[in-house]
TORDONU-769836 format. One record per residue (C-alpha): x, y, z; residue number from 1; residue in one letter. Coordinates in steps of 0.25 Angstrom, whole numbers, plus 5000, padded with zeros to 4 digits. Each point is the difference from the previous one (the first is absolute). Layout:
+------+------+------+-----+------+
!   xx !   yy !   zz ! seq ! type !
+------+------+------+-----+------+
!    X !    Y !    Z ! NUM !    A !
...
+------+------+------+-----+------+
***
This chain:
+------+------+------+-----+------+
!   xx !   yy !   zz ! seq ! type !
+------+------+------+-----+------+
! 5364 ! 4935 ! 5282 !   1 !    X !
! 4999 ! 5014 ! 4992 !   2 !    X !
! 4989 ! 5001 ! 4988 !   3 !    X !
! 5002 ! 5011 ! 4991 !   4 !    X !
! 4991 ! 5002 ! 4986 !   5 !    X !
! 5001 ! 5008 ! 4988 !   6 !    X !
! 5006 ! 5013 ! 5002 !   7 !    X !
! 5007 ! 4999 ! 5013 !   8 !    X !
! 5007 ! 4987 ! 4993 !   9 !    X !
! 5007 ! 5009 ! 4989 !  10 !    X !
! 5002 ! 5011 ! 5011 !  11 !    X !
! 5008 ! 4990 ! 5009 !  12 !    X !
! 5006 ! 4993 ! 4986 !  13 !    X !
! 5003 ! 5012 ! 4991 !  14 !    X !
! 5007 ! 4992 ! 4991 !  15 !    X !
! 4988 ! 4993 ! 4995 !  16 !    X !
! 4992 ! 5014 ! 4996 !  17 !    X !
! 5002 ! 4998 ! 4986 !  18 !    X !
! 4987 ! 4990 ! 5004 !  19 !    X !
! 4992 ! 5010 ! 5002 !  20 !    X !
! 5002 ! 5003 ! 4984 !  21 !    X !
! 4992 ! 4987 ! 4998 !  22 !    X !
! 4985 ! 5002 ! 5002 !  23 !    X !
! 4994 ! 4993 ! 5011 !  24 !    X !
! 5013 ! 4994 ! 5006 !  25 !    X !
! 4999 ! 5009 ! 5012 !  26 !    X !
! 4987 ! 4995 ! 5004 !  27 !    X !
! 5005 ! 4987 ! 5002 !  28 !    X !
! 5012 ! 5002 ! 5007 !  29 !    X !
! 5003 ! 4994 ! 5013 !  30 !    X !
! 5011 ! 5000 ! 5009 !  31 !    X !
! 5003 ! 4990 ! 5012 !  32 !    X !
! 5010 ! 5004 ! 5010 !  33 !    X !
! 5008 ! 4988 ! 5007 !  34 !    X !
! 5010 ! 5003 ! 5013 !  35 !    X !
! 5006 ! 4987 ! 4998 !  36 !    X !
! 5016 ! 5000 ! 4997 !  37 !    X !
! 5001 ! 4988 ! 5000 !  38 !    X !
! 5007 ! 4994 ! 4986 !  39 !    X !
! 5004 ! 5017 ! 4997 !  40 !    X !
! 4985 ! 5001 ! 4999 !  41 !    X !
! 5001 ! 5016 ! 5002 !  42 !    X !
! 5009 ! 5000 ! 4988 !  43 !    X !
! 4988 ! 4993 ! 4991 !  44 !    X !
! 4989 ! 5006 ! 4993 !  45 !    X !
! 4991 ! 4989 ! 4994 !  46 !    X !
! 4990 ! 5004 ! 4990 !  47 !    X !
! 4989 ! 4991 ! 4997 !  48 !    X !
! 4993 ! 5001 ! 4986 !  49 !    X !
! 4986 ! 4994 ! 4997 !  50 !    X !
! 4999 ! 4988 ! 4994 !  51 !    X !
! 4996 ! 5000 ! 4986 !  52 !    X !
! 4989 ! 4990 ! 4993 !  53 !    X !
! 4996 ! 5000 ! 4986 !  54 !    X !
! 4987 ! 5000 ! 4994 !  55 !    X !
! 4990 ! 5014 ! 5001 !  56 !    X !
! 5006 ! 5006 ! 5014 !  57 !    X !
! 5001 ! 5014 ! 5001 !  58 !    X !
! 5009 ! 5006 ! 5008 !  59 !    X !
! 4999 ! 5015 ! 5005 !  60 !    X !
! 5011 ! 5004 ! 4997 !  61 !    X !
! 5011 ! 4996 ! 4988 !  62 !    X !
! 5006 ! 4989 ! 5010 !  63 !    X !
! 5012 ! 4994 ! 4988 !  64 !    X !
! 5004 ! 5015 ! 5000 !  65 !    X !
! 5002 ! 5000 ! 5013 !  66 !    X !
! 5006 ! 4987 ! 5004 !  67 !    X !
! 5011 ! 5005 ! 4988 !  68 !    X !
! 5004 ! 5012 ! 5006 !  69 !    X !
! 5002 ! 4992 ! 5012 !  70 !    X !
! 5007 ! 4990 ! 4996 !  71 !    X !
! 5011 ! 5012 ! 4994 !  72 !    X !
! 5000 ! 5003 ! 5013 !  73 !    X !
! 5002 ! 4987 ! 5008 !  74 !    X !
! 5014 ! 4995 ! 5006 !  75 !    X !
! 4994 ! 4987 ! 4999 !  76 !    X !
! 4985 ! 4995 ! 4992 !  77 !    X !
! 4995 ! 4987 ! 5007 !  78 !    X !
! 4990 ! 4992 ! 4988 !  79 !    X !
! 4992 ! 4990 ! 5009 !  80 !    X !
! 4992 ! 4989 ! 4995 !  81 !    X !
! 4988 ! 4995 ! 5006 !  82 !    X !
! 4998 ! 4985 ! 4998 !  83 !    X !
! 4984 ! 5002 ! 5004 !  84 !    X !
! 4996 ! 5014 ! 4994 !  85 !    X !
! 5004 ! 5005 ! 4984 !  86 !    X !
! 5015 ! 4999 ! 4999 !  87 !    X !
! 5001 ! 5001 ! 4987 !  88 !    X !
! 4989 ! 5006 ! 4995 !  89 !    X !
! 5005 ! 5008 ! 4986 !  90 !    X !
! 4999 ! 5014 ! 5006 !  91 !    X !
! 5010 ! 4996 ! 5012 !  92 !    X !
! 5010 ! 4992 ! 4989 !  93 !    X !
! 5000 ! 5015 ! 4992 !  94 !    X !
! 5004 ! 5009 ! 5011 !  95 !    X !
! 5009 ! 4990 ! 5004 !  96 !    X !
! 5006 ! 4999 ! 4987 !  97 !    X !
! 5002 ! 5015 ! 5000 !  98 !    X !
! 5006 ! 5003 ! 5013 !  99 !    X !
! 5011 ! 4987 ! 4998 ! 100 !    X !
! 5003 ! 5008 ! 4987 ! 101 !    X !
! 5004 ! 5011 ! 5006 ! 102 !    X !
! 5006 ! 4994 ! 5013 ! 103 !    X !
! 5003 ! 4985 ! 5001 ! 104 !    X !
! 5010 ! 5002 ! 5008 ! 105 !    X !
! 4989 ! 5005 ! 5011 ! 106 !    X !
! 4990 ! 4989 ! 4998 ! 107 !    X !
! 4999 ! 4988 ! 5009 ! 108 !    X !
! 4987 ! 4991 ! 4998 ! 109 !    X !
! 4996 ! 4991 ! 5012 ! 110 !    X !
! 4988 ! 4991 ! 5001 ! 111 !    X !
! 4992 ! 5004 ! 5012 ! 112 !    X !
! 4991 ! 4993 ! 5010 ! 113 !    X !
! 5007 ! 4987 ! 4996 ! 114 !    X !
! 4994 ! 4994 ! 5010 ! 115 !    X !
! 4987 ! 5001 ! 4996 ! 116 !    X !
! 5003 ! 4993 ! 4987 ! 117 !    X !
! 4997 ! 4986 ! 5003 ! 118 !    X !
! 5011 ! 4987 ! 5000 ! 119 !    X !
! 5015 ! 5004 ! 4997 ! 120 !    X !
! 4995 ! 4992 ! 4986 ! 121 !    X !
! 4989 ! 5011 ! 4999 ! 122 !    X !
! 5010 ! 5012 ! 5002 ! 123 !    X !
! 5008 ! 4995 ! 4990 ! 124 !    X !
! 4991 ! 4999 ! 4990 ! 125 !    X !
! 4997 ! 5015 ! 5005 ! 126 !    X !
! 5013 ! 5005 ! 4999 ! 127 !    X !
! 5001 ! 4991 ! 4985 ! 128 !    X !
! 4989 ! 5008 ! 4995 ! 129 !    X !
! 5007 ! 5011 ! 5005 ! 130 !    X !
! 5011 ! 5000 ! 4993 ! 131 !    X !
! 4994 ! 4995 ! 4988 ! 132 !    X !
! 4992 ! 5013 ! 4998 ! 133 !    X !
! 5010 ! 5010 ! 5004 ! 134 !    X !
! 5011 ! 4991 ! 4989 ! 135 !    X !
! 4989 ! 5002 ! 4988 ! 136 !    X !
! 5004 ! 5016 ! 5003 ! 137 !    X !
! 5012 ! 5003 ! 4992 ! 138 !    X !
! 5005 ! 5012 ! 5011 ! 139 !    X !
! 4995 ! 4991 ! 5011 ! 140 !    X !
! 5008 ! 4986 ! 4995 ! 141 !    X !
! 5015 ! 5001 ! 5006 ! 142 !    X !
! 5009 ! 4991 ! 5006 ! 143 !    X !
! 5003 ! 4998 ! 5014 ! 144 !    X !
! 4985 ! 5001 ! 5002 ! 145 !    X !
! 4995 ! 5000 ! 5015 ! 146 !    X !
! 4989 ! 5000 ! 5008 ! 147 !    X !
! 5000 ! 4997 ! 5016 ! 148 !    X !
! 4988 ! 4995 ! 5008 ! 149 !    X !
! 4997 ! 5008 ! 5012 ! 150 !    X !
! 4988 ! 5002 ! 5008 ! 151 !    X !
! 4996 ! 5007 ! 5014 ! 152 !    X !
! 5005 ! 4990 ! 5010 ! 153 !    X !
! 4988 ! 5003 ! 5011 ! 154 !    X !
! 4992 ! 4996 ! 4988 ! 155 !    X !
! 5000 ! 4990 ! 4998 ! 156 !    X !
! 4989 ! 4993 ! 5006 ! 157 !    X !
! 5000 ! 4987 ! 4991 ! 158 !    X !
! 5015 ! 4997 ! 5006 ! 159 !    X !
! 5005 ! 5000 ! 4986 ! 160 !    X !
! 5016 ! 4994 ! 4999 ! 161 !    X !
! 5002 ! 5008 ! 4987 ! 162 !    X !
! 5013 ! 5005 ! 5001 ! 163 !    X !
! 4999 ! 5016 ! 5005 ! 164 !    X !
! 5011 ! 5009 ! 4994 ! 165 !    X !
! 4996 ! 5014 ! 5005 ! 166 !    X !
! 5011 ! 5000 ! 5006 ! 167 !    X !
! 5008 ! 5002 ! 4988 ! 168 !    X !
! 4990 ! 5009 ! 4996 ! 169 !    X !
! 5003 ! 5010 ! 5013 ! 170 !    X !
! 5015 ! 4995 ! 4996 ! 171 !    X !
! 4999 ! 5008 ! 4986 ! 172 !    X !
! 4994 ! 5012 ! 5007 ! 173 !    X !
! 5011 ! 5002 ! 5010 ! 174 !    X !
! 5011 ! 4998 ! 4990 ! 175 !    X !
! 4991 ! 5009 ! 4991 ! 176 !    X !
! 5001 ! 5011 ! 5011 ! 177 !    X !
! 5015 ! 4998 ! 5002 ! 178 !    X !
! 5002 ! 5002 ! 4986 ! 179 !    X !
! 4992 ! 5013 ! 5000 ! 180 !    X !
! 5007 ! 5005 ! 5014 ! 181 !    X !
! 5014 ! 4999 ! 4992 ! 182 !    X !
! 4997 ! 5006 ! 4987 ! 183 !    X !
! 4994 ! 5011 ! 5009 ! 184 !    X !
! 5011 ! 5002 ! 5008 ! 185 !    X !
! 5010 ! 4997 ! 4988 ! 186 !    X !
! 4993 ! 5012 ! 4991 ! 187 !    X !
! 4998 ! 5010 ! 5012 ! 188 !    X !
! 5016 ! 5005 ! 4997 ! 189 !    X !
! 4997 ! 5001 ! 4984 ! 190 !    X !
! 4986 ! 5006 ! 5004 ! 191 !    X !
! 5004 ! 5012 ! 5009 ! 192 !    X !
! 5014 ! 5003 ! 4989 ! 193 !    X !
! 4989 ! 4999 ! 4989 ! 194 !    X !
! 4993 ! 5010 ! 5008 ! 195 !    X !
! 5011 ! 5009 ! 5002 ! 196 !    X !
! 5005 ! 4999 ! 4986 ! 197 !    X !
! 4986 ! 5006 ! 4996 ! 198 !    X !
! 5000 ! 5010 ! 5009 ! 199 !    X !
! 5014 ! 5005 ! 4994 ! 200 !    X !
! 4993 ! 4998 ! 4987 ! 201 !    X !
! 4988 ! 5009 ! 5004 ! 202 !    X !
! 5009 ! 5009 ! 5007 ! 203 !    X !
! 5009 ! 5002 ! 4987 ! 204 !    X !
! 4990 ! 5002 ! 4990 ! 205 !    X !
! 4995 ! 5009 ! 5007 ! 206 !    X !
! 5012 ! 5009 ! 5000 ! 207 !    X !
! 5002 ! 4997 ! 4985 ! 208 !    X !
! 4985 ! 5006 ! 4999 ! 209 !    X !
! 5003 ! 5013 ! 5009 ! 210 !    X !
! 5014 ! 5003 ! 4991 ! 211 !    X !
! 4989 ! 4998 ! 4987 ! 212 !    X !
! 4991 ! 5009 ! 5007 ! 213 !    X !
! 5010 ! 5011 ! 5003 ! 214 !    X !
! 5006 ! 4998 ! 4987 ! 215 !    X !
! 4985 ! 5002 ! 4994 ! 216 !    X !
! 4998 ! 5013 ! 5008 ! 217 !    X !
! 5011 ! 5006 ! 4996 ! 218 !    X !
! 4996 ! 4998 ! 4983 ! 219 !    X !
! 4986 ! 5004 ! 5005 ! 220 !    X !
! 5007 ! 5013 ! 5007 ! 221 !    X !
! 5010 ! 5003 ! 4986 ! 222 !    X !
! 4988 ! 4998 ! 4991 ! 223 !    X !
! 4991 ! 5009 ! 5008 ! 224 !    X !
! 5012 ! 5011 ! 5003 ! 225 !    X !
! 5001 ! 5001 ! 4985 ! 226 !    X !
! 4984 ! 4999 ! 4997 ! 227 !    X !
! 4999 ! 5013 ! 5010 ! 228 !    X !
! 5013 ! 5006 ! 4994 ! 229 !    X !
! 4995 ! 5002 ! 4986 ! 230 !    X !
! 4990 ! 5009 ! 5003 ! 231 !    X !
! 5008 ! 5008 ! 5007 ! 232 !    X !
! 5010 ! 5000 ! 4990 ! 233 !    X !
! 4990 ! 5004 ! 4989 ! 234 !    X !
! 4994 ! 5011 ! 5010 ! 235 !    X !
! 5014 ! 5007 ! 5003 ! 236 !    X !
! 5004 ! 5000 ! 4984 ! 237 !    X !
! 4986 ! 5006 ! 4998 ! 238 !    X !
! 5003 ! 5009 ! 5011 ! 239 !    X !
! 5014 ! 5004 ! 4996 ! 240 !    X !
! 4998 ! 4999 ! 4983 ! 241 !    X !
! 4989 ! 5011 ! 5002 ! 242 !    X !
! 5007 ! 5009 ! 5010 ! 243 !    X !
! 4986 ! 4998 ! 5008 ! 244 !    X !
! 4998 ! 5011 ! 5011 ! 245 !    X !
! 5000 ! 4990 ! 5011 ! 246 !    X !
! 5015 ! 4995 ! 4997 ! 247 !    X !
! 5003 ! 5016 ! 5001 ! 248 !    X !
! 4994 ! 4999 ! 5014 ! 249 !    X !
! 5010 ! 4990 ! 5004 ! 250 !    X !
! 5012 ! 5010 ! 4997 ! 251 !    X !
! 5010 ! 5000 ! 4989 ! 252 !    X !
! 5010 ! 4991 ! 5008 ! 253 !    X !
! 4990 ! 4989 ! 4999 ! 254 !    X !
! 4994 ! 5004 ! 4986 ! 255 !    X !
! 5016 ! 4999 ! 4996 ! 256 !    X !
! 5002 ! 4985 ! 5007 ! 257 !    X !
! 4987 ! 4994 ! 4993 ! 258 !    X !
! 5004 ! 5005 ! 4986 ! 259 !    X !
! 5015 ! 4996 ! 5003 ! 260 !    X !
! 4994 ! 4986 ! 5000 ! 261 !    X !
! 4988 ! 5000 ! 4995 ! 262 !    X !
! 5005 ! 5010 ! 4987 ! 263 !    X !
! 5001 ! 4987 ! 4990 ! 264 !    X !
! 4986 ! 4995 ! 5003 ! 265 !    X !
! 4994 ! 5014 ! 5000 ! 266 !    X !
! 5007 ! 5003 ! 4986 ! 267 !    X !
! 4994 ! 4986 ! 4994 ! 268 !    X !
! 4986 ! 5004 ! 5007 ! 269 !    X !
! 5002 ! 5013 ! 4991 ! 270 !    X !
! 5003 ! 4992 ! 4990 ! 271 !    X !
! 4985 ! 4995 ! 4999 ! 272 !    X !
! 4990 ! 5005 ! 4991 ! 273 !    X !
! 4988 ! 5005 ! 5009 ! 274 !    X !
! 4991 ! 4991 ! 4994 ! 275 !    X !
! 5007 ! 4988 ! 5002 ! 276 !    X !
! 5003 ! 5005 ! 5016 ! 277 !    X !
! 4986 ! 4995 ! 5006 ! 278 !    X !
! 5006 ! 4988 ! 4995 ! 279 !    X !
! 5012 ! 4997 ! 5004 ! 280 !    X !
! 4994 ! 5005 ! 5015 ! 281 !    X !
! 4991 ! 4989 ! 4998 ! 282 !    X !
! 5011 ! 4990 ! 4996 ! 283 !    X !
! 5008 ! 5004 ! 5012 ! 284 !    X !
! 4989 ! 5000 ! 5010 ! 285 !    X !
! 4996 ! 4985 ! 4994 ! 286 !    X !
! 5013 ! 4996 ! 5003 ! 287 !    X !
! 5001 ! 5005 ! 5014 ! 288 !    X !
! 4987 ! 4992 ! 5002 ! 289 !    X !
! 5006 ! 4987 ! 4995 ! 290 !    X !
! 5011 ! 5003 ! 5009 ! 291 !    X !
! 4991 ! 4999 ! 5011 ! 292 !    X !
! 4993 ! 4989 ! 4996 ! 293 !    X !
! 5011 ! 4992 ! 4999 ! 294 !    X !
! 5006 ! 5006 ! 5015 ! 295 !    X !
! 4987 ! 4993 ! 5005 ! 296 !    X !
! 5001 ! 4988 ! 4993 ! 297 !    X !
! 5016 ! 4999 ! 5004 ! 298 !    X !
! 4997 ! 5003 ! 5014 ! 299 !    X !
! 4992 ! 4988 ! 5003 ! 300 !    X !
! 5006 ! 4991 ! 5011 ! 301 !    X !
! 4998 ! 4986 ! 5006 ! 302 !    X !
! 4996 ! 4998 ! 5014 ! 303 !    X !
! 5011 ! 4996 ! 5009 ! 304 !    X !
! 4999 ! 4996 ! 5013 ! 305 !    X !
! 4999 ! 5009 ! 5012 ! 306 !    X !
! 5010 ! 5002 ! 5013 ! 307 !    X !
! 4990 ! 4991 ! 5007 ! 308 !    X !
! 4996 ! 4990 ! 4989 ! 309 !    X !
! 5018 ! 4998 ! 5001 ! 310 !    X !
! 5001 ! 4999 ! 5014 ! 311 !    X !
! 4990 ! 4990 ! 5000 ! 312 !    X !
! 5007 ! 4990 ! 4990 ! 313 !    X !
! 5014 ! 5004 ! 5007 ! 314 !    X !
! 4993 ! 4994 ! 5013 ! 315 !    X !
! 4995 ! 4988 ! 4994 ! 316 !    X !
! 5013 ! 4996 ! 4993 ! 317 !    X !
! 5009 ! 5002 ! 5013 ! 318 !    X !
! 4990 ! 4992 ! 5009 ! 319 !    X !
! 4999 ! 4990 ! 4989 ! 320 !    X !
! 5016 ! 4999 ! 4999 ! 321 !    X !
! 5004 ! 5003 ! 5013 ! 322 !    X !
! 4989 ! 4993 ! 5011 ! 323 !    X !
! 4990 ! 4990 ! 4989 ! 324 !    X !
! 5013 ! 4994 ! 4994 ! 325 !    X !
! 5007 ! 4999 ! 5013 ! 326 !    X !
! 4990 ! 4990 ! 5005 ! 327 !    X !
! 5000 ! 4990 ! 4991 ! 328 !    X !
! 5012 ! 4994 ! 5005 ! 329 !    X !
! 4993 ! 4999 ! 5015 ! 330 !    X !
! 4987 ! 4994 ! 4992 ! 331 !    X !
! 5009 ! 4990 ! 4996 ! 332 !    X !
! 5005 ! 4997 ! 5012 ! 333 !    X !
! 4987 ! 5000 ! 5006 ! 334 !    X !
! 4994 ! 4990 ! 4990 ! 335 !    X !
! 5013 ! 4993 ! 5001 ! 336 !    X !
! 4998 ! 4997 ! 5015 ! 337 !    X !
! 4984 ! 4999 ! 5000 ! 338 !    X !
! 5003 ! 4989 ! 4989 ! 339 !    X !
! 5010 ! 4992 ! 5007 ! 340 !    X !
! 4992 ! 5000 ! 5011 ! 341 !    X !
! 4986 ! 4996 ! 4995 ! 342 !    X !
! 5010 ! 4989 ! 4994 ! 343 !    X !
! 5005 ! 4995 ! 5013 ! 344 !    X !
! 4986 ! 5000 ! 5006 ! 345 !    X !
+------+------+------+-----+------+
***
C-alpha cells in the first residue's frame, strides 16, 4: 500500500486544492493507496474526517470547515456512531445537522462496532439513545429513519452474533457507482454539444467584434481625414485670398483650379475684419484638433482572437463532436457488458 501526505495528496487529487485554501489542512492530509478491485474498489475514494469531541479541544486547523466542503463534494457521507467513544457529543450533532440540511439525500447513519456494544439488549439501548438525540434535531428528525449495524468481520474477537449489515453498506456504494457511471456517460452527449455550442458562441462574437472594429476605424479614419483637411483648407484659402507668391510658383493653371473651388471660402476669408482673422484661425485649428481627438477615441477596437487562438477552438469543437461524442455509445456498451458480467459472476 502507497502513502502519500499533504502536497503530493492534492497533486495526485486535484479536485481537492480548494483545501489548501483552508489553513493547516494540508499538513494533515494523507493518502492510502489500496490495489484491491474487489467490490469496484478502484472506483472509490474514501475520505475519513477526524472525529470530533466537545469540550476545550483545539484543532489545527478549521476541521467543521473542512468536513463541509467535503461533504459538498461527496457522492455519498457515511455518519458512524460509536457506541463506546462520544457519538453524540453536541459539536458532532451540529455539523451533522448542517451537512443533512444541505444533502439528506446523501446522508446514511450506521452504528459502528456493533459488536463491541455489549448484549443485543445493550445495542438497543445504544441504538435508542441514538435515535433519540438525532429526533430532538428538528433537520435531523424524518421519517423512514435507518440506521444499520455493521462492524469488521475479522474483528470481532468477542464472537459477537450482532447481525452484520456491511454488506449493504458495500451494496449502497456500488449502486452509488452505477448511478454516477450512467449520469456520466448520459451527460457526455450534452457535455461535448454544450461545448461546441460555445465555441460557436465564441467564434461568432468574435466576428460581431471585428465587423465593430472595422466599422470603428473607419469613423476614426472620416473623423481624422476631416481634422487634417481643415487645416489645409484654411492654408489654401489663406494662400489663394492673398495671391501669395508661393501659389504663383505652382503656375497659373493651378492657381486657376484652387480659386475655381476654393473662390467662395477665399471671398468669405476676405470677408473678415483682420482683427478678428487670428481668430477665426484659432477656431478652425481648435476644431481640427477635436476632430482628432475624437478619430483617436473612435478608433479604439476590442481585442479579437487570433488565426491561432481560432484554429485552436475550431480543433477542439470537431474532436469533441466528431471523436469525444463518438465514444459514448462504445462507453456504454462497454459498461453495459462489464456490468452484465460482474452480474453473472
Amino acid at each position: 500500500m502507497n502513502i502519500w501526505q499533504g502536497n503530493a495528496t492534492l497533486h495526485l487529487y486535484p479536485h481537492f486544492e480548494p483545501l489548501r485554501q483552508i489553513e493547516g489542512v494540508t499538513d494533515y492530509l494523507t493518502t492510502e493507496i489500496s490495489t484491491s478491485k474487489q467490490k469496484k474498489f478502484s472506483l472509490v475514494t474514501f475520505v475519513d474526517t477526524p472525529g470530533l469531541v466537545d469540550g476545550d479541544m483545539k484543532y489545527p486547523f478549521d476541521v467543521n470547515k473542512s468536513i463541509l466542503w467535503l461533504g459538498d463534494l461527496a457522492d455519498l457521507i457515511f455518519v458512524f456512531f460509536d457506541p463506546i467513544g462520544q457519538a453524540l457529543c453536541k459539536r458532532t450533532l451540529n455539523l451533522v445537522e448542517e451537512l443533512n440540511h444541505k444533502h439528506a439525500d446523501r446522508i446514511r447513519f450506521y452504528l459502528s462496532k456493533a459488536d463491541e456494544a455489549g448484549h443485543e439488549s445493550d445495542r438497543q439501548r445504544v441504538m435508542m439513545q441514538i435515535v433519540q438525540e438525532l429526533c430532538k434535531r428538528p433537520g435531523l428528525n424524518r421519517t423512514g429513519f435507518d440506521m444499520p449495524t455493521i462492524y469488521v468481520p475479522n474483528m470481532n474477537s468477542k464472537g459477537s452474533r450482532c447481525a452484520n449489515q456491511i454488506e449493504e453498506v458495500c451494496k449502497d456504494i456500488e449502486k452509488t457507482i452505477n448511478q454516477t457511471i450512467q449520469t456520466t456517460l448520459n451527460s457526455l452527449e450534452k457535455d461535448c454539444d454544450q461545448i461546441a455550442e460555445l465555441v460557436e458562441d465564441k467564434l461568432e462574437k468574435d466576428s460581431v467584434t471585428a465587423s465593430v472594429n472595422l466599422r470603428a476605424k473607419f469613423r476614426g479614419a472620416l473623423f481624422g481625414f476631416i481634422g487634417m483637411l481643415l487645416p489645409l483648407i484654411l492654408l489654401a484659402t489663406y494662400l489663394v485670398s492673398t495671391k501669395s507668391e508661393v501659389v504663383k510658383v505652382l503656375g497659373e493653371d493651378i492657381l486657376a483650379t484652387m480659386s475655381l473651388y476654393l473662390g467662395p471660402l477665399a471671398r468669405a476669408w476676405q470677408k473678415v475684419p483682420a482683427q478678428y482673422s487670428q481668430y477665426v484661425i484659432i477656431g478652425i485649428v481648435g476644431v481640427a484638433l477635436i476632430m482628432l481627438l475624437i478619430a483617436k477615441f473612435a478608433s479604439s477596437t476590442k481585442p479579437t482572437l487570433s488565426r491561432k487562438q481560432k484554429k485552436s477552438l475550431l480543433e477542439v469543437r470537431d474532436y469533441v463532436q466528431n471523436t469525444v461524442k463518438s465514444k459514448k455509445q462504445k462507453l456504454y456498451q462497454e459498461y453495459l457488458k462489464q456490468s452484465v458480467a460482474d452480474h453473472d459472476l
